[in-house]
Predicted model as a PDB file, atoms N, CA, C, CB and O in Angstrom, pLDDT in the B-factor column:
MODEL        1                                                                  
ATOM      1  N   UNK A   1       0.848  -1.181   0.000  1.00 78.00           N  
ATOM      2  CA  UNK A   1       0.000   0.000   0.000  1.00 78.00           C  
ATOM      3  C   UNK A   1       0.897   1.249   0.000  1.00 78.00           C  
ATOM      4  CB  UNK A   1      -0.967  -0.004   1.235  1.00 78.00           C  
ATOM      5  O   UNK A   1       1.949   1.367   0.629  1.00 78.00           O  
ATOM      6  N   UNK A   2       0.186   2.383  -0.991  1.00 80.00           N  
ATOM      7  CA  UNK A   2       1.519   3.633  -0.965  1.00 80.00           C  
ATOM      8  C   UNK A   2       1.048   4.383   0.048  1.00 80.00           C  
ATOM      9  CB  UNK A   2       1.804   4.732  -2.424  1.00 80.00           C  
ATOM     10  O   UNK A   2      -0.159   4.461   0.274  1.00 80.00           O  
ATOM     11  N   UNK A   3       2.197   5.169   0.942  1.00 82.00           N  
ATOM     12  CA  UNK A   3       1.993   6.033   1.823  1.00 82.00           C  
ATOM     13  C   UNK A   3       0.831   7.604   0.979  1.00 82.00           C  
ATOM     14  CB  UNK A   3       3.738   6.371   2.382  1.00 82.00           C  
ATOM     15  O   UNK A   3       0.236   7.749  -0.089  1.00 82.00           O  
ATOM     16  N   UNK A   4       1.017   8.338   2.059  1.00 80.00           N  
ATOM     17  CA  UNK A   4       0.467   9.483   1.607  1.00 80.00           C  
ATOM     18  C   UNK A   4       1.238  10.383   0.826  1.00 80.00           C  
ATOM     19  CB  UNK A   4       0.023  10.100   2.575  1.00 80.00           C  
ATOM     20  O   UNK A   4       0.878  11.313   0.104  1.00 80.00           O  
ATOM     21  N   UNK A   5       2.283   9.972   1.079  1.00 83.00           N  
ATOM     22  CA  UNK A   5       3.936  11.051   0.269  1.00 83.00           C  
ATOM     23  C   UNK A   5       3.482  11.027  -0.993  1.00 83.00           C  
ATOM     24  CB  UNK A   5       5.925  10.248   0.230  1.00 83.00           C  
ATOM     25  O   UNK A   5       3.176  11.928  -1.774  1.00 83.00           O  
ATOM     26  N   UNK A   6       3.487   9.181  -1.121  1.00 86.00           N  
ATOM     27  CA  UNK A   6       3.635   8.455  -2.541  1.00 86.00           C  
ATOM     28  C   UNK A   6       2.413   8.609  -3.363  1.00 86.00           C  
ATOM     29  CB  UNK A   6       3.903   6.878  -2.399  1.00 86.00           C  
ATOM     30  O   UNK A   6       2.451   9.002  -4.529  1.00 86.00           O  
ATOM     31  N   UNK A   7       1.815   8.434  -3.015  1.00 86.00           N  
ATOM     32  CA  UNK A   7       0.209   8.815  -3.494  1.00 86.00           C  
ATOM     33  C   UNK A   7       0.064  10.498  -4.023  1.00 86.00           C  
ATOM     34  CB  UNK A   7      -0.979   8.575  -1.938  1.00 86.00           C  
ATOM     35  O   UNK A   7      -0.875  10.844  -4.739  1.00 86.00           O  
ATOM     36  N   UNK A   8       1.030  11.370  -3.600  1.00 86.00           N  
ATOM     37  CA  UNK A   8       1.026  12.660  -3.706  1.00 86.00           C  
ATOM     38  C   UNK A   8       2.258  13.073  -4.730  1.00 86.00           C  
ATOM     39  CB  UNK A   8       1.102  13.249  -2.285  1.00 86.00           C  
ATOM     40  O   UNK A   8       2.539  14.218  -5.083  1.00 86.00           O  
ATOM     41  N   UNK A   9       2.897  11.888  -5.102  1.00 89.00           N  
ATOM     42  CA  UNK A   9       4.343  12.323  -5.928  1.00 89.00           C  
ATOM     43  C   UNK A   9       3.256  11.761  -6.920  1.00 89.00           C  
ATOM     44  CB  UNK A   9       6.274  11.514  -5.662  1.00 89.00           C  
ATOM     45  O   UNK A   9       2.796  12.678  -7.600  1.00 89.00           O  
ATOM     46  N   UNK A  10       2.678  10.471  -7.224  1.00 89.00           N  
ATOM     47  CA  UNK A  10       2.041   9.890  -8.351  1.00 89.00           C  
ATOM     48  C   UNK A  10       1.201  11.037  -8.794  1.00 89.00           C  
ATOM     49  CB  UNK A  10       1.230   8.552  -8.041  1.00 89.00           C  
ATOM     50  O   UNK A  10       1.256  11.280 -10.000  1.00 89.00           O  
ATOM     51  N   UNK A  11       0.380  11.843  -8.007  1.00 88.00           N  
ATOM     52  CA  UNK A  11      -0.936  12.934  -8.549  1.00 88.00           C  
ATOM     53  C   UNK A  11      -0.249  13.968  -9.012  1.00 88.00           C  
ATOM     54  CB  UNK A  11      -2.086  13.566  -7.377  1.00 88.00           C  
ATOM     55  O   UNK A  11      -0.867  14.706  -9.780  1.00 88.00           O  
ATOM     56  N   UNK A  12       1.318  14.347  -8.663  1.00 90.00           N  
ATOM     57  CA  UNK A  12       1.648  15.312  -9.168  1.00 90.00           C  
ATOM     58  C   UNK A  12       2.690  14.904 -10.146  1.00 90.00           C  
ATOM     59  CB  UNK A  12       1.942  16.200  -8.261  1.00 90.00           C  
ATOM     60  O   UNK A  12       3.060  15.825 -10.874  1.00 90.00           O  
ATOM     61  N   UNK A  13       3.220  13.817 -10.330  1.00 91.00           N  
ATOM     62  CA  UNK A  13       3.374  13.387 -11.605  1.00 91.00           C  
ATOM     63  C   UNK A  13       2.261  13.363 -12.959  1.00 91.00           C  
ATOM     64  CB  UNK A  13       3.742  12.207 -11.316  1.00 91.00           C  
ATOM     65  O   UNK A  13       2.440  13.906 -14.049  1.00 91.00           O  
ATOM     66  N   UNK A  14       1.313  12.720 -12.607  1.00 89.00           N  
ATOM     67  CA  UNK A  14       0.095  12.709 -13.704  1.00 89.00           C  
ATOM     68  C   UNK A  14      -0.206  14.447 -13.993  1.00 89.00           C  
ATOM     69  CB  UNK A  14      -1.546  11.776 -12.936  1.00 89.00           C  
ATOM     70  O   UNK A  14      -0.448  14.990 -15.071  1.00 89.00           O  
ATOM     71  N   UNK A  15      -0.109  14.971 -12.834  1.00 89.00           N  
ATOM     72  CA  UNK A  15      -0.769  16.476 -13.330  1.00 89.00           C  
ATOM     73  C   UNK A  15       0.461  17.334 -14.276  1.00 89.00           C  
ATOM     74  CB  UNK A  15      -1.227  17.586 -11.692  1.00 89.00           C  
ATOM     75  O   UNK A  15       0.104  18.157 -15.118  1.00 89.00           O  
ATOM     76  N   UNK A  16       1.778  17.066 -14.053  1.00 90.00           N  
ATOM     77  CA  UNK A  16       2.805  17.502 -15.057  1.00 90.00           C  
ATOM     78  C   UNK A  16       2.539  16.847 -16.338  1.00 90.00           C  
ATOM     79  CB  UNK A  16       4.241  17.183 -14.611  1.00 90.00           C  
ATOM     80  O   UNK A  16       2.666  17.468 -17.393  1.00 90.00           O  
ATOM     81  N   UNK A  17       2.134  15.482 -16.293  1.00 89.00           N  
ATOM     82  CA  UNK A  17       2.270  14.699 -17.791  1.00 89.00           C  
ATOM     83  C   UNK A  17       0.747  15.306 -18.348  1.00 89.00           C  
ATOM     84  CB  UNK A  17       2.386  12.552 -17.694  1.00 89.00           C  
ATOM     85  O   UNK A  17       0.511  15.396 -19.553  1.00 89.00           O  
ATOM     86  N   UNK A  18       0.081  15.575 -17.636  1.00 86.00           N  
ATOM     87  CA  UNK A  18      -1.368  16.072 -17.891  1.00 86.00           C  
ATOM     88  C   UNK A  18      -1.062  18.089 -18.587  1.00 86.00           C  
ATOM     89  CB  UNK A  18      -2.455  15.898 -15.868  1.00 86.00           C  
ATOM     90  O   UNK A  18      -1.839  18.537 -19.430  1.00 86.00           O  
ATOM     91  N   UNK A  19      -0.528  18.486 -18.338  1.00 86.00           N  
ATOM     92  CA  UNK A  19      -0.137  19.361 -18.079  1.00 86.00           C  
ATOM     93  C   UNK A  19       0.856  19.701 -19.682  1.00 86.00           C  
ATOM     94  CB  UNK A  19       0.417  19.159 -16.637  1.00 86.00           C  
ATOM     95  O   UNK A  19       0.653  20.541 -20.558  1.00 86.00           O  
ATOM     96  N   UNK A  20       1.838  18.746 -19.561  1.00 87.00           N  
ATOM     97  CA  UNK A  20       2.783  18.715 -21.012  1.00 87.00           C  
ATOM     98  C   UNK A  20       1.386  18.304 -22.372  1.00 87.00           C  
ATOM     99  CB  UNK A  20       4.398  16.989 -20.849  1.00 87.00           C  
ATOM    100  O   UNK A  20       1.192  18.719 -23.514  1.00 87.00           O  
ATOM    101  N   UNK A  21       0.761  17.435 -21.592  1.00 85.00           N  
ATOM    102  CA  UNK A  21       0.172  16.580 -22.867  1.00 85.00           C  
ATOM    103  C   UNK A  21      -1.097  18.211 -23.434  1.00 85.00           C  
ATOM    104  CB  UNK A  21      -0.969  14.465 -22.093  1.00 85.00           C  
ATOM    105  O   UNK A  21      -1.411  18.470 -24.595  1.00 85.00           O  
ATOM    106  N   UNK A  22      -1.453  18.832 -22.426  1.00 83.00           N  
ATOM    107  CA  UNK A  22      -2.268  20.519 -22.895  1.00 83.00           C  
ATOM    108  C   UNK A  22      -1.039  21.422 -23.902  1.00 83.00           C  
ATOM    109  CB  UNK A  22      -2.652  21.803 -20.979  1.00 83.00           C  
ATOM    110  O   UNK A  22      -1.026  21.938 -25.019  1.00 83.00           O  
ATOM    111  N   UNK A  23      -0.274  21.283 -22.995  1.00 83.00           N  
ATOM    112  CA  UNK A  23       0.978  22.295 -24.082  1.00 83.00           C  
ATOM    113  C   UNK A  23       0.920  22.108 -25.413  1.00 83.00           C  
ATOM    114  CB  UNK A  23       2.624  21.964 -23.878  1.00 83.00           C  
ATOM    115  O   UNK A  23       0.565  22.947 -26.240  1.00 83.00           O  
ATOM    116  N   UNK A  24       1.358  20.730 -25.668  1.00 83.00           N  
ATOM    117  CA  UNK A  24       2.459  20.627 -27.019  1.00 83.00           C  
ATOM    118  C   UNK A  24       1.415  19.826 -27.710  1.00 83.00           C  
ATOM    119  CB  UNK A  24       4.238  19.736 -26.836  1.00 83.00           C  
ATOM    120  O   UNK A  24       1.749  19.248 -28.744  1.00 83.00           O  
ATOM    121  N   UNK A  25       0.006  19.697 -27.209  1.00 78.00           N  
ATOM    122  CA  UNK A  25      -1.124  19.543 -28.411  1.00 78.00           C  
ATOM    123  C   UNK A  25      -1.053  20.056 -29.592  1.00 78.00           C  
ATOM    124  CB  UNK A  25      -2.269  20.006 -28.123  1.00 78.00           C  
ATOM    125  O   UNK A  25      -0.406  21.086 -29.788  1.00 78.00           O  
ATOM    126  N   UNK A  26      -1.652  19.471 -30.482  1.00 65.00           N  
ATOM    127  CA  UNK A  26      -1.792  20.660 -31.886  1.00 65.00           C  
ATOM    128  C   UNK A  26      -3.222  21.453 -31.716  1.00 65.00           C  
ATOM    129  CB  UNK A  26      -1.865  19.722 -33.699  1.00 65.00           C  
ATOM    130  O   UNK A  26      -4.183  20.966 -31.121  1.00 65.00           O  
ATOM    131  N   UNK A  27      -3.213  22.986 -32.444  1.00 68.00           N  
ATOM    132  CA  UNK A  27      -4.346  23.351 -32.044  1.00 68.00           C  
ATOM    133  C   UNK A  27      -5.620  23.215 -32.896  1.00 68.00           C  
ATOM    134  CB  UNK A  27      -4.152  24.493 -31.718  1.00 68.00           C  
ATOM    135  O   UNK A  27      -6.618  23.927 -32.788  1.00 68.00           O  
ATOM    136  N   UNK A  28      -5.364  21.734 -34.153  1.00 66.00           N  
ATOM    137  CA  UNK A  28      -6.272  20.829 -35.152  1.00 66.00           C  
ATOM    138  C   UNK A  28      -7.007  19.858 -33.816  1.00 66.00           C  
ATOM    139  CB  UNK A  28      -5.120  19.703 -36.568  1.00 66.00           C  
ATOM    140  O   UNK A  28      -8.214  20.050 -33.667  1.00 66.00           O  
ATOM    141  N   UNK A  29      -6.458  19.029 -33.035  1.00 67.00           N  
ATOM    142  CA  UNK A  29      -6.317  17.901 -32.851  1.00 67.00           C  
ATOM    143  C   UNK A  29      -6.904  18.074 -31.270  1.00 67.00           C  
ATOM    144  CB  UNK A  29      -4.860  17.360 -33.228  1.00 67.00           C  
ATOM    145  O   UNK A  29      -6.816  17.179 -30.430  1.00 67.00           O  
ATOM    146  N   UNK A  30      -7.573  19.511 -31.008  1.00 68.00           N  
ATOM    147  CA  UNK A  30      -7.597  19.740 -29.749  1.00 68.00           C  
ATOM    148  C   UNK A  30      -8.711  18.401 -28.612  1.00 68.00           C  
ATOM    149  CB  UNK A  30      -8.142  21.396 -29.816  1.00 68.00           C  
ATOM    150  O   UNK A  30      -9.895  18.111 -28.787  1.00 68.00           O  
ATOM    151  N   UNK A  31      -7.972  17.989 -27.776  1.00 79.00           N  
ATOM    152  CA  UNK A  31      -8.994  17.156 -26.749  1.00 79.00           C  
ATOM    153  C   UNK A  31      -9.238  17.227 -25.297  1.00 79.00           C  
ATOM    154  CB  UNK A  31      -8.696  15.926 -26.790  1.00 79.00           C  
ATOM    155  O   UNK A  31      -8.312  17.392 -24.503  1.00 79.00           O  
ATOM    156  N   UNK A  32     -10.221  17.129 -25.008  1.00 83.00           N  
ATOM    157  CA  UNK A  32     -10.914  16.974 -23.797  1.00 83.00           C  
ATOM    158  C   UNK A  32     -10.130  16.331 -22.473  1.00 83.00           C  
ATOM    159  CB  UNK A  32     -12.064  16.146 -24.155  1.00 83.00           C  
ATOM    160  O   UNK A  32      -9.877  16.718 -21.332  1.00 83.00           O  
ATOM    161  N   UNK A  33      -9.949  15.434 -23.065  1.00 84.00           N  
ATOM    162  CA  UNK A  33      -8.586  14.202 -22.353  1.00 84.00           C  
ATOM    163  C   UNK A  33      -7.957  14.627 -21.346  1.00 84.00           C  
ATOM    164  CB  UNK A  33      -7.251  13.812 -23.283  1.00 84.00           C  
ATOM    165  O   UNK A  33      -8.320  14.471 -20.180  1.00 84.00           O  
ATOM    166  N   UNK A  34      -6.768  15.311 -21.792  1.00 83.00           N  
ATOM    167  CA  UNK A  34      -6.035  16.088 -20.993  1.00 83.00           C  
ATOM    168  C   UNK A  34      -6.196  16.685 -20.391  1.00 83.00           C  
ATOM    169  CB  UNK A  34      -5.526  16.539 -21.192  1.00 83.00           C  
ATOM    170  O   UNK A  34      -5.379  16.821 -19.480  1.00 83.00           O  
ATOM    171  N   UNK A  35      -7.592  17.652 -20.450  1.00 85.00           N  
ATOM    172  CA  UNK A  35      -7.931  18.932 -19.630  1.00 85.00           C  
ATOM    173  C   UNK A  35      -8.558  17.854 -18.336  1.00 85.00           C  
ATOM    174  CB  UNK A  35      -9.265  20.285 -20.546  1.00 85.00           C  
ATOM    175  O   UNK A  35      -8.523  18.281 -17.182  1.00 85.00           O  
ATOM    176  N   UNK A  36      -9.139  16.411 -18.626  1.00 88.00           N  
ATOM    177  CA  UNK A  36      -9.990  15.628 -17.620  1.00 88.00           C  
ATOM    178  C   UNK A  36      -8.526  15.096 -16.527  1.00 88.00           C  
ATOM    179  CB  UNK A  36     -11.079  14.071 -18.573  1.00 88.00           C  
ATOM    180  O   UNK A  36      -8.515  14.531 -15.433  1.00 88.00           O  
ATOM    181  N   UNK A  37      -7.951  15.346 -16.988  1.00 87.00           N  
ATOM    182  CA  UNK A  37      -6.786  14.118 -16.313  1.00 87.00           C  
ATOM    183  C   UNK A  37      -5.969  15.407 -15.195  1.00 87.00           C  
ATOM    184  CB  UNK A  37      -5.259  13.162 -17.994  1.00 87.00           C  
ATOM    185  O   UNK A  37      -5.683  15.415 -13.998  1.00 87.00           O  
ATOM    186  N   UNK A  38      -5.810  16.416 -16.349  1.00 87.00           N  
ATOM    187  CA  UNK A  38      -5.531  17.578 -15.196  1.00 87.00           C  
ATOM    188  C   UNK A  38      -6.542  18.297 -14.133  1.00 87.00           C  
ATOM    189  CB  UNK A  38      -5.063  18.702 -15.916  1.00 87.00           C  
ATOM    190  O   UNK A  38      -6.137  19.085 -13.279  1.00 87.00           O  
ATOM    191  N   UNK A  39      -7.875  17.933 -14.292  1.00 90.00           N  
ATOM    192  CA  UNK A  39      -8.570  18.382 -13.222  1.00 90.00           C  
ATOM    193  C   UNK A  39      -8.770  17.573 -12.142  1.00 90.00           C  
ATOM    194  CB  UNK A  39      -9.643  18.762 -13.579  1.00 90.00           C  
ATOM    195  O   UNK A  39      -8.985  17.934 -10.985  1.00 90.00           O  
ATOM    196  N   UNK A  40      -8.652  15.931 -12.774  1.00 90.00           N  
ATOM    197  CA  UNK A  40      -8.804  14.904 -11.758  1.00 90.00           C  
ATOM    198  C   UNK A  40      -7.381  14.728 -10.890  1.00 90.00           C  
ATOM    199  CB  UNK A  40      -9.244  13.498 -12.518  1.00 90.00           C  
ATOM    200  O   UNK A  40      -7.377  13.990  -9.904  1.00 90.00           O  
ATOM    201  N   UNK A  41      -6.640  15.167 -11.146  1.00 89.00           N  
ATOM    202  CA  UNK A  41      -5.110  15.089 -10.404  1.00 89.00           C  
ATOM    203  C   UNK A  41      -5.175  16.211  -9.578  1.00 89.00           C  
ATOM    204  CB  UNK A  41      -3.682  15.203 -11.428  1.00 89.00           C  
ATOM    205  O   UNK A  41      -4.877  16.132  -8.386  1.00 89.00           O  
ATOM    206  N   UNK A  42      -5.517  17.195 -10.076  1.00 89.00           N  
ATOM    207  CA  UNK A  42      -5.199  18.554  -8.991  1.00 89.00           C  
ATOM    208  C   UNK A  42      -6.771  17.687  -7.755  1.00 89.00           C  
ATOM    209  CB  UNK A  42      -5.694  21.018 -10.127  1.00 89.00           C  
ATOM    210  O   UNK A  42      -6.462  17.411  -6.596  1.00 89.00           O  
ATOM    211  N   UNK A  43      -7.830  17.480  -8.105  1.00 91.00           N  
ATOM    212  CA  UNK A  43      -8.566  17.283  -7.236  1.00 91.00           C  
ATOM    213  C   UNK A  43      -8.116  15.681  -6.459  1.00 91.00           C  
ATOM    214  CB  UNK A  43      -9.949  17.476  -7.901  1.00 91.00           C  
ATOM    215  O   UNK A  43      -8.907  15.253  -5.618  1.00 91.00           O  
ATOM    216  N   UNK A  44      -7.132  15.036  -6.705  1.00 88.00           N  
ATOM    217  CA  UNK A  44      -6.796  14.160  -5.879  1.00 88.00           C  
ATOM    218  C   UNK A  44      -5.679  14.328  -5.274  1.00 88.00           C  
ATOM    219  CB  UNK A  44      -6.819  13.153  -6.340  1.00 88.00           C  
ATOM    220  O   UNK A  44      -5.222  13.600  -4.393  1.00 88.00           O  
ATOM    221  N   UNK A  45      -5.150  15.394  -5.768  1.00 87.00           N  
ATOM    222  CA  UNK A  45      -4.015  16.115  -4.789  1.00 87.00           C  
ATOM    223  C   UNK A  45      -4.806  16.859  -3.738  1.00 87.00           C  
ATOM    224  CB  UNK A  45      -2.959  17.268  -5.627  1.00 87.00           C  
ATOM    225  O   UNK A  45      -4.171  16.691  -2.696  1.00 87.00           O  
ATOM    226  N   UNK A  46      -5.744  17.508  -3.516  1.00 90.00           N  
ATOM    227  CA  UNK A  46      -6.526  18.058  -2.480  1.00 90.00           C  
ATOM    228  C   UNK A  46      -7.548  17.291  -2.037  1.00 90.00           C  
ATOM    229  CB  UNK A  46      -7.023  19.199  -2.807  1.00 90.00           C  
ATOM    230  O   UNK A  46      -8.349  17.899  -1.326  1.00 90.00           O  
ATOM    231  N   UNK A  47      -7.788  16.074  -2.245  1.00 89.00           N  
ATOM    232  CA  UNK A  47      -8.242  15.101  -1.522  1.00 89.00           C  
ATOM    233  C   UNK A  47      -7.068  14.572  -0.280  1.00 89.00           C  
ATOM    234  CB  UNK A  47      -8.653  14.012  -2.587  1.00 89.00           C  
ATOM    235  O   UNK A  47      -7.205  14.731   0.933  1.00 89.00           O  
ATOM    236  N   UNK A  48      -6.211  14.085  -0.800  1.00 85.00           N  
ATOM    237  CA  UNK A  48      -5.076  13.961  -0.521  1.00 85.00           C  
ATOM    238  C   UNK A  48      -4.267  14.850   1.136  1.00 85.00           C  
ATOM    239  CB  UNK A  48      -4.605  14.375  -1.903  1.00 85.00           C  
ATOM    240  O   UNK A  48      -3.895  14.576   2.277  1.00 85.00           O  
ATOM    241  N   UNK A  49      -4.374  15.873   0.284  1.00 85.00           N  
ATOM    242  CA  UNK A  49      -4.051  17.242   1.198  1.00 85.00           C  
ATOM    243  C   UNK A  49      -4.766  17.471   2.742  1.00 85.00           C  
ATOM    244  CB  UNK A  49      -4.590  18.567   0.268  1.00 85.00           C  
ATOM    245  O   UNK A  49      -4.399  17.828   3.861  1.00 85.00           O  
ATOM    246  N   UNK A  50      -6.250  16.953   1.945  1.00 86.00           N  
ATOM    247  CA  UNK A  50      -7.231  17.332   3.361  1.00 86.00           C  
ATOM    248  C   UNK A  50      -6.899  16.487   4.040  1.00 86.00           C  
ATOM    249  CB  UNK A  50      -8.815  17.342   3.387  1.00 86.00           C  
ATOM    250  O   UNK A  50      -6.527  16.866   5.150  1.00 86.00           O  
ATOM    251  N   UNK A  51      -6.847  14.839   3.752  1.00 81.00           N  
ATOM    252  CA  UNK A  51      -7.245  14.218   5.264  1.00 81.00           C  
ATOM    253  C   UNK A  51      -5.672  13.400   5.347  1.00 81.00           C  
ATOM    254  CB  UNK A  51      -9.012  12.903   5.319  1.00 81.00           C  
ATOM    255  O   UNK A  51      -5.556  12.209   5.636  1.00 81.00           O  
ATOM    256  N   UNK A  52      -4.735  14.157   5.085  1.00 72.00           N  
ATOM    257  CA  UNK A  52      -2.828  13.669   5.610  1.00 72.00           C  
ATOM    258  C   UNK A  52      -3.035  13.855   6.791  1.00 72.00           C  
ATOM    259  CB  UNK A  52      -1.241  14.665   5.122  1.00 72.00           C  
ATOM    260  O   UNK A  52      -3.438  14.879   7.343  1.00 72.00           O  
ATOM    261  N   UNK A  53      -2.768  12.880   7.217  1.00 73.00           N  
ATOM    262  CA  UNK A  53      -2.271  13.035   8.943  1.00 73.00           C  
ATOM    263  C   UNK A  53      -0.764  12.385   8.669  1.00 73.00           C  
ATOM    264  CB  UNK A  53      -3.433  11.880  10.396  1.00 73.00           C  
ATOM    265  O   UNK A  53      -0.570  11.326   8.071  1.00 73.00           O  
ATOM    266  N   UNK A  54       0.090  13.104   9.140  1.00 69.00           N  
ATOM    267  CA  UNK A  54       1.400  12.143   9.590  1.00 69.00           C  
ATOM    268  C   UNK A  54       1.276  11.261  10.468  1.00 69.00           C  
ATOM    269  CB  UNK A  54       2.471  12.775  10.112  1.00 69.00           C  
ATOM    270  O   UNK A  54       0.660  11.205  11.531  1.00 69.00           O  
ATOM    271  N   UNK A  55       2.212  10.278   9.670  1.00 66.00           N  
ATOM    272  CA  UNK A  55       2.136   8.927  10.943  1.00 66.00           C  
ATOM    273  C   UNK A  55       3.641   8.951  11.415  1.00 66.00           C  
ATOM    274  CB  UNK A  55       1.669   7.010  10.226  1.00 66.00           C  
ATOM    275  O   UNK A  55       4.500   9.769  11.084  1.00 66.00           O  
ATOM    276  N   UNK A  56       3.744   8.083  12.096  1.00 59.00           N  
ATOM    277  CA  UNK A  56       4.413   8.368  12.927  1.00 59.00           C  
ATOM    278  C   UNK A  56       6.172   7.456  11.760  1.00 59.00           C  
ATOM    279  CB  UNK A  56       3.596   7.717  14.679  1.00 59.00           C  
ATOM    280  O   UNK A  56       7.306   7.631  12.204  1.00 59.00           O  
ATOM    281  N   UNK A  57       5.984   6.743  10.612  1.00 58.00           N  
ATOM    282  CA  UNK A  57       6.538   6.022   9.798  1.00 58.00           C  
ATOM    283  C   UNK A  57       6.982   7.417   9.325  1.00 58.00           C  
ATOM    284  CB  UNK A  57       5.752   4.917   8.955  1.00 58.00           C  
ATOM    285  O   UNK A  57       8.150   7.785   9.459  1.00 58.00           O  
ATOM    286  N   UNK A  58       5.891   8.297   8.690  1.00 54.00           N  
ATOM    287  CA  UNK A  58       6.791   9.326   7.985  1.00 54.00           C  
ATOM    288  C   UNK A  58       7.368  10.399   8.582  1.00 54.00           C  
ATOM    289  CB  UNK A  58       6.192   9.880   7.046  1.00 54.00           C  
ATOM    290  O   UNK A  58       7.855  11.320   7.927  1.00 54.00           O  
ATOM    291  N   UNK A  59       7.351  10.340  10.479  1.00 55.00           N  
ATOM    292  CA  UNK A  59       7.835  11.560  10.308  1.00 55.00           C  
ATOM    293  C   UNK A  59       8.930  11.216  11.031  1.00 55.00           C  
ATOM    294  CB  UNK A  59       7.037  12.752  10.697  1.00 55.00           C  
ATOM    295  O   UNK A  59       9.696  12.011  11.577  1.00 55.00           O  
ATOM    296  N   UNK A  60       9.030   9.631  11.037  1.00 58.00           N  
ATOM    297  CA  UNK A  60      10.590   9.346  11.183  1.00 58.00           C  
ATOM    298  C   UNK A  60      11.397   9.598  10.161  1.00 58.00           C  
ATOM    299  CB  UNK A  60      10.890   8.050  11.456  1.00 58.00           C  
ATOM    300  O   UNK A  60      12.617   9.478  10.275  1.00 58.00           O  
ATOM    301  N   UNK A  61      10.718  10.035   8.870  1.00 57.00           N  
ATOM    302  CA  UNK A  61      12.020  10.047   7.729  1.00 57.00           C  
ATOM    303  C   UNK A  61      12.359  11.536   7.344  1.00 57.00           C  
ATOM    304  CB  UNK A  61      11.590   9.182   6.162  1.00 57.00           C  
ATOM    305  O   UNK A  61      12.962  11.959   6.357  1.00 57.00           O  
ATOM    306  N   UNK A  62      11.640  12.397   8.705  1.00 54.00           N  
ATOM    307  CA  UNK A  62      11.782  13.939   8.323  1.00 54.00           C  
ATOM    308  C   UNK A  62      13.133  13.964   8.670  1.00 54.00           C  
ATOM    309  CB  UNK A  62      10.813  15.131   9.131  1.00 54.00           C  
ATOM    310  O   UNK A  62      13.780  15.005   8.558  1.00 54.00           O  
TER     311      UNK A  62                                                      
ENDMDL                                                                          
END                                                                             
């Protein structure tokens, strides 16, 4: 099972690749896709955000 760190590097990974994949679109070829993947990442990064509690695992690795 991933910690809360990890779960929060993955959402903000997807939201950069979400993020590149809006950029360097063509503006023929425009899609929906990307804009869905970047709203669902920022909102599971603040899912995320709200209910972190540190445990006591991660804040041995502060």
């Amino acid at each position: 099972m991933l910690s809360t760190m990890e779960r929060l590097s993955v959402y903000s990974v997807l939201c950069v690749i979400a993020m590149c994949s809006l950029l360097l679109q063509a503006g023929n070829g425009a899609s929906l896709v990307p804009v869905i993947a970047f709203f669902a990442a920022v909102v599971g990064i603040f899912v995320e955000m709200r209910s972190w509690k540190p445990t006591s695992e991660e804040a041995e690795d502060n």
